[in-house]
C-alpha positions in Angstrom: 132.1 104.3 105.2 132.6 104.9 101.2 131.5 101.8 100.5 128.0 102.1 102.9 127.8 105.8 101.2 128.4 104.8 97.4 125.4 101.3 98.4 123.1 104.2 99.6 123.7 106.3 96.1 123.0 103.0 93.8 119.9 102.7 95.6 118.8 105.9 95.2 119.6 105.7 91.8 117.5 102.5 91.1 114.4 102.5 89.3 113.1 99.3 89.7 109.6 98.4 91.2 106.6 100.7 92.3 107.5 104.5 92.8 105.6 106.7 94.8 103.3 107.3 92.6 101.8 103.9 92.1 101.7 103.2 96.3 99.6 106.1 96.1 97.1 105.0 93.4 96.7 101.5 95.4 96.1 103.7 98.6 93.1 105.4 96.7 92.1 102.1 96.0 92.0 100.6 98.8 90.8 103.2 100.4 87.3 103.3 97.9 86.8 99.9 98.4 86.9 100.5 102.0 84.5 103.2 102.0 81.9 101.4 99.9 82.3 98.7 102.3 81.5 100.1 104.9 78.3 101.8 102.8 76.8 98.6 102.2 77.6 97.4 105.2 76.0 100.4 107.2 73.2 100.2 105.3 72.6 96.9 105.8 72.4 96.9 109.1 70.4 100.3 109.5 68.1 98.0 108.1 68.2 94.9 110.3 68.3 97.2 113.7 65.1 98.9 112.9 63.4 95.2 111.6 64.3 94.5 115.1 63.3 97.4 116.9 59.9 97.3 115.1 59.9 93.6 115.9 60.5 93.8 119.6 58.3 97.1 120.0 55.4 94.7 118.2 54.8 96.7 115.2 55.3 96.8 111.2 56.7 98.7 109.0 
């Protein structure tokens, strides 16, 4: 049981690779790219329904 406790400490006590900090600056990330994603992609196809609604109700813009 010392030996599982003493493995959790050294771990704990390890500083190597990303910290908390740094997973949350990649979640901001990802999570702006998302969003203008789905932005463009909204507003791209706001623009295709109504071409087809105009086109099907025989009228033009």
């Amino acid at each position: 049981m010392k030996k599982f406790a003493n493995s959790i400490v050294e771990f704990l006590k390890e500083e190597d690779g990303p910290t908390a900090v740094e997973y949350a600056v990649m979640l901001a990330l990802i999570v702006v790219v998302c969003l203008a994603a789905i932005g463009t992609v909204g507003s791209s196809s706001k623009a295709k329904f109504e071409e087809v609604g105009n086109a099907i109700a025989g009228t033009t813009p």
